[in-house]
Chimera marker file (.cmm) of the C-alpha trace (Angstrom):
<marker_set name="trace">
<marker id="1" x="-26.227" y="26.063" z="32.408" r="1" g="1" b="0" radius="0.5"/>
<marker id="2" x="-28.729" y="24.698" z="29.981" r="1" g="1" b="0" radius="0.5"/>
<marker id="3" x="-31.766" y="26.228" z="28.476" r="1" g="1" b="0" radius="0.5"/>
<marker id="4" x="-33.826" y="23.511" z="30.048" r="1" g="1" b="0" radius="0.5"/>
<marker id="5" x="-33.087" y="24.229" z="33.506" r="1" g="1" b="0" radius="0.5"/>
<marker id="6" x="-33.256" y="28.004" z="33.156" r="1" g="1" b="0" radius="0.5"/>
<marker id="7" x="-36.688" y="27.520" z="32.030" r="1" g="1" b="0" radius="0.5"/>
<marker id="8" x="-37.795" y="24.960" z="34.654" r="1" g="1" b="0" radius="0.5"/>
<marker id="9" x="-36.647" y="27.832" z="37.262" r="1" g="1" b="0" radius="0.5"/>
<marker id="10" x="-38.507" y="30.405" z="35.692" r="1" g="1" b="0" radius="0.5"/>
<marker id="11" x="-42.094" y="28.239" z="35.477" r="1" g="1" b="0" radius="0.5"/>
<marker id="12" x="-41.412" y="27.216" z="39.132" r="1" g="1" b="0" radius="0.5"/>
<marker id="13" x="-40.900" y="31.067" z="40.358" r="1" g="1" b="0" radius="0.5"/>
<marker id="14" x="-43.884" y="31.989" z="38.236" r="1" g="1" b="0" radius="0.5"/>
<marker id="15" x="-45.860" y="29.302" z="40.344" r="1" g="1" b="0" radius="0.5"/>
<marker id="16" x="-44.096" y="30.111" z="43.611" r="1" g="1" b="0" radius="0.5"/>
<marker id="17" x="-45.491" y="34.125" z="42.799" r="1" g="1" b="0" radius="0.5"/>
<marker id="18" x="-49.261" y="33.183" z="42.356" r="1" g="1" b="0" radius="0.5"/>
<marker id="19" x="-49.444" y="30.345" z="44.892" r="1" g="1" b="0" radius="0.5"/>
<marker id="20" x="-46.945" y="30.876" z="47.168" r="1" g="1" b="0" radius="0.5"/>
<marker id="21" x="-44.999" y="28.028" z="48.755" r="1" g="1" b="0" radius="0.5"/>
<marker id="22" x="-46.797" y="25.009" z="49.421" r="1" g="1" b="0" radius="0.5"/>
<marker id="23" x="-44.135" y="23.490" z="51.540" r="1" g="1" b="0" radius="0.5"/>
<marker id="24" x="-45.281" y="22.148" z="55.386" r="1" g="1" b="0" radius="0.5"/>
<marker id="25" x="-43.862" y="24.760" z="58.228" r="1" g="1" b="0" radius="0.5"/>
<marker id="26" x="-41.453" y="23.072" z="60.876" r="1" g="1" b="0" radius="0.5"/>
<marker id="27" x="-42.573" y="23.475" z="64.760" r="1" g="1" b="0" radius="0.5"/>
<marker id="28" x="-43.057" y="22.198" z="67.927" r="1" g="1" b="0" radius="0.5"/>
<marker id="29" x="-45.761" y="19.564" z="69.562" r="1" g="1" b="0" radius="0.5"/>
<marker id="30" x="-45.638" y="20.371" z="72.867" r="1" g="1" b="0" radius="0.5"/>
<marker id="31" x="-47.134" y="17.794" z="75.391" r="1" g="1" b="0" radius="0.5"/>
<marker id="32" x="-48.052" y="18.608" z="79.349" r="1" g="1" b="0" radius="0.5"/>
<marker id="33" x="-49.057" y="17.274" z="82.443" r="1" g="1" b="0" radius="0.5"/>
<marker id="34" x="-50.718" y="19.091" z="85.215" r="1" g="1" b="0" radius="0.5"/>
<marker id="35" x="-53.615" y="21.324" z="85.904" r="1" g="1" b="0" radius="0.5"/>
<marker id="36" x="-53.046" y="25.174" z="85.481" r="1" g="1" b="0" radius="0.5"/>
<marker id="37" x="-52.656" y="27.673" z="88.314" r="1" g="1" b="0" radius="0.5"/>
<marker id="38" x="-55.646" y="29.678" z="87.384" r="1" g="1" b="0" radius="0.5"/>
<marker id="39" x="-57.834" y="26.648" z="87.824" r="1" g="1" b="0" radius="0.5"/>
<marker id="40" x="-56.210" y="25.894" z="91.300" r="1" g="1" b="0" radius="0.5"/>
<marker id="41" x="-53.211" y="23.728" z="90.197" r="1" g="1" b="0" radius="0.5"/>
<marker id="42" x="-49.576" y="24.297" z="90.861" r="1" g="1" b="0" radius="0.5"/>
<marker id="43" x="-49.249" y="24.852" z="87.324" r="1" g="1" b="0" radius="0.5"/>
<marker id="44" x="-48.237" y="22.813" z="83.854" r="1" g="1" b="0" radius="0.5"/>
<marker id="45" x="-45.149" y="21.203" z="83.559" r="1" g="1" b="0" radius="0.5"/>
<marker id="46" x="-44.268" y="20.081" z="80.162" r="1" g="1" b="0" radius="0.5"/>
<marker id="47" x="-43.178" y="16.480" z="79.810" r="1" g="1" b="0" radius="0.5"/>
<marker id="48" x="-42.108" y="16.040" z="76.249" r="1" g="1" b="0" radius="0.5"/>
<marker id="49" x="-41.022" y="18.778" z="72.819" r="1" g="1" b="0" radius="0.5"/>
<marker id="50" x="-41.104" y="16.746" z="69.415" r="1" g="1" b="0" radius="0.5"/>
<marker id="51" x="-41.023" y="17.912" z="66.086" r="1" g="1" b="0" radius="0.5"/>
<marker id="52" x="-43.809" y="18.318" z="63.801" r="1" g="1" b="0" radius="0.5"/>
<marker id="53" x="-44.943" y="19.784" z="60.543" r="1" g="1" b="0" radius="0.5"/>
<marker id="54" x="-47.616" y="22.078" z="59.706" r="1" g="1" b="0" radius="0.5"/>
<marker id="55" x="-49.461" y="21.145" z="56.195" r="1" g="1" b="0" radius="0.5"/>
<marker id="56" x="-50.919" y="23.233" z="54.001" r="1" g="1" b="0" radius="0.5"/>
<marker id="57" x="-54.998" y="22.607" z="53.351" r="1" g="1" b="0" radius="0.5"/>
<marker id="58" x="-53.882" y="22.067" z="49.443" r="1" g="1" b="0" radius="0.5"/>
<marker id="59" x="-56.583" y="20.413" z="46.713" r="1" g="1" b="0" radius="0.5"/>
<marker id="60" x="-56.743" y="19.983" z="43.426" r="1" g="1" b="0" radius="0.5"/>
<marker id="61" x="-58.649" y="22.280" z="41.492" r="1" g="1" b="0" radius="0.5"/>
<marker id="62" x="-58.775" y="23.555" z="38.168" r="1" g="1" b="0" radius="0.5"/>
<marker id="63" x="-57.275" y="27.354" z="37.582" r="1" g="1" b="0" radius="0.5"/>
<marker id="64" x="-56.899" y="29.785" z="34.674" r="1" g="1" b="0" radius="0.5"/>
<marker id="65" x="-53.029" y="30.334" z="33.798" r="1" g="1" b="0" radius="0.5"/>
<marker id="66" x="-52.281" y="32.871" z="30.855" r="1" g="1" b="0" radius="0.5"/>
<marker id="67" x="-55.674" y="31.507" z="29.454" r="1" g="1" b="0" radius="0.5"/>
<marker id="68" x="-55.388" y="28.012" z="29.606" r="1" g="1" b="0" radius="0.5"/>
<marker id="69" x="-57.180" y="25.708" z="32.095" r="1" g="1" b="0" radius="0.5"/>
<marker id="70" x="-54.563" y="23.624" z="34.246" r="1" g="1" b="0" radius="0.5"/>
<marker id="71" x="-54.814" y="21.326" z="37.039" r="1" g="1" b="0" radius="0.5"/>
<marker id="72" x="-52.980" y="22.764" z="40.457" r="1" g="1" b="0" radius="0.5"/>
<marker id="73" x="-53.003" y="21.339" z="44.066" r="1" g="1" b="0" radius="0.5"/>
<marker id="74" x="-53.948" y="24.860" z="45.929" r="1" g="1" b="0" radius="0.5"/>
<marker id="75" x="-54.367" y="26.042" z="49.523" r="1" g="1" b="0" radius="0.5"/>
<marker id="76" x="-57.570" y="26.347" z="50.549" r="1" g="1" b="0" radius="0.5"/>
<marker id="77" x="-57.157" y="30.046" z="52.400" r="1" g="1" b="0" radius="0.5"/>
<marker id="78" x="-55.751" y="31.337" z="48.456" r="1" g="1" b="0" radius="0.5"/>
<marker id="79" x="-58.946" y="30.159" z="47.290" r="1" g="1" b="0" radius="0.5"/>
<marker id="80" x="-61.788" y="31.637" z="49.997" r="1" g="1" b="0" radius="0.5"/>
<marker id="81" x="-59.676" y="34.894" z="49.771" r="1" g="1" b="0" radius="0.5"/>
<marker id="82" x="-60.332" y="34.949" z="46.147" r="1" g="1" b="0" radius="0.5"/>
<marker id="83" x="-56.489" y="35.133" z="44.697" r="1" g="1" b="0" radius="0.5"/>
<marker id="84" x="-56.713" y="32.350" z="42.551" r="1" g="1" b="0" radius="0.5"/>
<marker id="85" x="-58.656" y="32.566" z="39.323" r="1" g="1" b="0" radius="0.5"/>
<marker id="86" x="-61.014" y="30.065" z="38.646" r="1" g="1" b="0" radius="0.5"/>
<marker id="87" x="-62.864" y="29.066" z="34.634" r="1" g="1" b="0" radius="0.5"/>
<marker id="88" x="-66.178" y="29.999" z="34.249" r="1" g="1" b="0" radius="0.5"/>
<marker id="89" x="-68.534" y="26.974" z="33.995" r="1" g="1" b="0" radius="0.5"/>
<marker id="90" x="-71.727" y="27.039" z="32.444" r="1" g="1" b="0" radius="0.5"/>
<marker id="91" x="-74.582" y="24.445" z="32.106" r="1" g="1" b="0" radius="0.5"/>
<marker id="92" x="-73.770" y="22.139" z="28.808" r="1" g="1" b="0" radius="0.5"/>
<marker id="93" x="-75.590" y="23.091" z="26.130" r="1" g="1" b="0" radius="0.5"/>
<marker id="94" x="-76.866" y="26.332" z="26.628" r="1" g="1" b="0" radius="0.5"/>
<marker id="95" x="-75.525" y="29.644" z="24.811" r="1" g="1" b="0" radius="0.5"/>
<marker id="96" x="-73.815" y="32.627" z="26.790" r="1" g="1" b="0" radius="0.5"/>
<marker id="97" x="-75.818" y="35.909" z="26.927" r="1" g="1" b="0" radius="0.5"/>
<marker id="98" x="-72.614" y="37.999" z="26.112" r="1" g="1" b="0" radius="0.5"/>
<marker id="99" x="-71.678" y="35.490" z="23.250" r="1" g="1" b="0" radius="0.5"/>
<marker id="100" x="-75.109" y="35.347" z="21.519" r="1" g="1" b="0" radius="0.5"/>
<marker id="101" x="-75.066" y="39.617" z="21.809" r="1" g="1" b="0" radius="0.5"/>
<marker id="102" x="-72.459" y="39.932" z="20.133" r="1" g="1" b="0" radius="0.5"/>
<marker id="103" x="-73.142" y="38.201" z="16.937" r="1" g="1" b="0" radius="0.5"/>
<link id1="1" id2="2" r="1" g="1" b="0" radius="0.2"/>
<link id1="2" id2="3" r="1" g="1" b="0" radius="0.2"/>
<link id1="3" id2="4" r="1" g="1" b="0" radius="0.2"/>
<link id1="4" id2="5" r="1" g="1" b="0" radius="0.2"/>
<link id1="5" id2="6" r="1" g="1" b="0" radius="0.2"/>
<link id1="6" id2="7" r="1" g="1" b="0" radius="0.2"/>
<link id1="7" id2="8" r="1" g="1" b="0" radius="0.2"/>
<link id1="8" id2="9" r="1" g="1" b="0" radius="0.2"/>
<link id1="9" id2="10" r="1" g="1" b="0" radius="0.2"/>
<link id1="10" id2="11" r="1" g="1" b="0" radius="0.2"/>
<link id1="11" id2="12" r="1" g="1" b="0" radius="0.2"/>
<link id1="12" id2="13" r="1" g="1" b="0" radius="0.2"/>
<link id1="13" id2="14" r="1" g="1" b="0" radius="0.2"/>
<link id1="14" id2="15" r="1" g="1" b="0" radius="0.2"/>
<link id1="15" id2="16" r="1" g="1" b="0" radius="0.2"/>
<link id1="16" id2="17" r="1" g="1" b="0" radius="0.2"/>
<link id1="17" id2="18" r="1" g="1" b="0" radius="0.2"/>
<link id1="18" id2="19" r="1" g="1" b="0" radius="0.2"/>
<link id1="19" id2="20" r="1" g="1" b="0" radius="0.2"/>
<link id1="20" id2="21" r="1" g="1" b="0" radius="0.2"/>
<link id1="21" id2="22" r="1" g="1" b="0" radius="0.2"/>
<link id1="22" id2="23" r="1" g="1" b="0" radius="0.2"/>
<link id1="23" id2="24" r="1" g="1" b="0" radius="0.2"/>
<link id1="24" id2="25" r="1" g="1" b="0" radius="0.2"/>
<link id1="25" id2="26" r="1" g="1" b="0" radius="0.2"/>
<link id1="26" id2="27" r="1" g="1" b="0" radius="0.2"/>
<link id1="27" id2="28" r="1" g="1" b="0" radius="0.2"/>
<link id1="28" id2="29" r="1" g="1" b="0" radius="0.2"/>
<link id1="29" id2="30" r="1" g="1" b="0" radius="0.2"/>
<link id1="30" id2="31" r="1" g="1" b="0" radius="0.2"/>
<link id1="31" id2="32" r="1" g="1" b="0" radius="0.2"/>
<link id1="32" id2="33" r="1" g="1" b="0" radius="0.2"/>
<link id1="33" id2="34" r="1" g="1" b="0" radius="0.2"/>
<link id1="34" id2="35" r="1" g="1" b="0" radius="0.2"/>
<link id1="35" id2="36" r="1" g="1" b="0" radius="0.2"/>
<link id1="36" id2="37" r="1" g="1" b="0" radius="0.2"/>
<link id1="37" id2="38" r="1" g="1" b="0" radius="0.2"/>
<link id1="38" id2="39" r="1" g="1" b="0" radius="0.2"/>
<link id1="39" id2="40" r="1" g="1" b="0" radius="0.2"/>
<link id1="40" id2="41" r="1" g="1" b="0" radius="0.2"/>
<link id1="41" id2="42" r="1" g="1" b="0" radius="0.2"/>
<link id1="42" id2="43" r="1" g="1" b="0" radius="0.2"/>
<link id1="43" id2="44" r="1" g="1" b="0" radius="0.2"/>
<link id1="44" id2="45" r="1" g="1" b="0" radius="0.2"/>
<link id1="45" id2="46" r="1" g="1" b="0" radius="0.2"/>
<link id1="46" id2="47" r="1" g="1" b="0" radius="0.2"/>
<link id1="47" id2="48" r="1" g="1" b="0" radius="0.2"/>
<link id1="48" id2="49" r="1" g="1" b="0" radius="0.2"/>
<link id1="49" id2="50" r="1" g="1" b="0" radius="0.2"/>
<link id1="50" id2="51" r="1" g="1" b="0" radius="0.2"/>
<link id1="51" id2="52" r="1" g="1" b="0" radius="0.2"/>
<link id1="52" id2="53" r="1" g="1" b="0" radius="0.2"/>
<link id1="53" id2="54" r="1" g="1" b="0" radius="0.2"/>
<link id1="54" id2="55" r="1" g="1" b="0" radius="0.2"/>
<link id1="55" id2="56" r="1" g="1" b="0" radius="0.2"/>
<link id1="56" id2="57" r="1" g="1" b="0" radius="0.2"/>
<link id1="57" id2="58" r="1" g="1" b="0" radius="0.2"/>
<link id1="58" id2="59" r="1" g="1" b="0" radius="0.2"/>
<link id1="59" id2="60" r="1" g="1" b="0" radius="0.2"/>
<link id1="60" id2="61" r="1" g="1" b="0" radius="0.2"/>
<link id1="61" id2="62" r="1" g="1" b="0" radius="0.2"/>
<link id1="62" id2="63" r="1" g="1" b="0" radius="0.2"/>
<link id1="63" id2="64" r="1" g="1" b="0" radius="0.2"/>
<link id1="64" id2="65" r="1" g="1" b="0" radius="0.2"/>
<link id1="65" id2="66" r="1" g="1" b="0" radius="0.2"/>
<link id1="66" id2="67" r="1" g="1" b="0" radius="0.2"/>
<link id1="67" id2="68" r="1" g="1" b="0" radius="0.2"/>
<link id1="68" id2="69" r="1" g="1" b="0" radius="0.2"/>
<link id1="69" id2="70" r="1" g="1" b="0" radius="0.2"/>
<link id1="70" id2="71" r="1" g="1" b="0" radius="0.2"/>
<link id1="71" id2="72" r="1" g="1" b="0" radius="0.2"/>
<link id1="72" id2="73" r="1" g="1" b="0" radius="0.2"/>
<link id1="73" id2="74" r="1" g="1" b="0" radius="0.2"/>
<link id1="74" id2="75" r="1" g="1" b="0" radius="0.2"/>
<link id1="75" id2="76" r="1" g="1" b="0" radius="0.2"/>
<link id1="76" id2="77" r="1" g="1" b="0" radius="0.2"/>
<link id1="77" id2="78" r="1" g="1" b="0" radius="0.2"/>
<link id1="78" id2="79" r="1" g="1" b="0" radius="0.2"/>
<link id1="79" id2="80" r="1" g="1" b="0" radius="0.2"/>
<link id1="80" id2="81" r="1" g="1" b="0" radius="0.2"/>
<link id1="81" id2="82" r="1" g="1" b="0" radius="0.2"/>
<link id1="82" id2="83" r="1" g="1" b="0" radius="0.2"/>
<link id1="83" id2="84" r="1" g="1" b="0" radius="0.2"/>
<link id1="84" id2="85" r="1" g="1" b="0" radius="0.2"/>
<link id1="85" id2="86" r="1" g="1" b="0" radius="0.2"/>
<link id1="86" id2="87" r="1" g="1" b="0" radius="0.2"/>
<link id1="87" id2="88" r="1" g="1" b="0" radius="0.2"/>
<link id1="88" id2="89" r="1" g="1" b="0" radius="0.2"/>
<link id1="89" id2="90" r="1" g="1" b="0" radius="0.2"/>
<link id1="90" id2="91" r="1" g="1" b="0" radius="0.2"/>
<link id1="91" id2="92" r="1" g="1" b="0" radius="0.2"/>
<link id1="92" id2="93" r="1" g="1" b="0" radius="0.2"/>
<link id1="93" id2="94" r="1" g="1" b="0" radius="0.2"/>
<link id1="94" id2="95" r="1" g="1" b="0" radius="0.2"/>
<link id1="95" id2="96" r="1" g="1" b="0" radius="0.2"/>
<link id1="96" id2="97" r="1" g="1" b="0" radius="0.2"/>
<link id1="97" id2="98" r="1" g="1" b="0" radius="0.2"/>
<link id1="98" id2="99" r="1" g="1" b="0" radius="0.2"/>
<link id1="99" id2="100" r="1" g="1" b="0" radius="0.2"/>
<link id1="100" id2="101" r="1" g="1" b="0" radius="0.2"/>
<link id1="101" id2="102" r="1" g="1" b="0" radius="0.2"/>
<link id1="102" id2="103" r="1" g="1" b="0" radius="0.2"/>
</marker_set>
């Protein structure tokens, strides 16, 4: 096995860790005819089952990665929860507080 591989494994598993898989889920559509017993009916009767795939709310958005600032399409629910670390941005040209401290 080459080098090259073994380190385009590794990169991928380090992305699959902070981002989880971004691949769609596999399930069912399920369409129905009928009005349901509770409302007075004689109750649903499903007419057709067809396959269908659940997609992930992903966009592209800039992330920190051991320092560096890289592009990555994201879900949206890693994001609002907070898990993914974002850069700081700042107004250009003005000076940071903590910067112009410590000098």
């Amino acid at each position: 096995m080459s080098t090259l591989k073994k380190n385009k494994r590794a990169k991928l598993a380090k992305k699959h860790k902070l981002y989880g898989e971004n691949k769609p889920a596999i399930g069912n559509s399920v369409s129905q005819r009928g009005k349901p017993k509770y409302l007075g009916g004689n109750g649903r009767k499903t007419t057709g089952i067809t396959r269908r795939k659940f997609k992930k709310n992903l966009q592209k958005i800039r992330v920190v990665e051991d320092g560096k600032v890289v592009r990555r399409r994201v879900p949206v629910s890693l994001i609002r929860s907070g898990m993914v670390d974002l850069p700081v941005v700042r107004e250009p040209f003005t000076v940071d507080l903590n910067e112009a401290a410590s000098k």
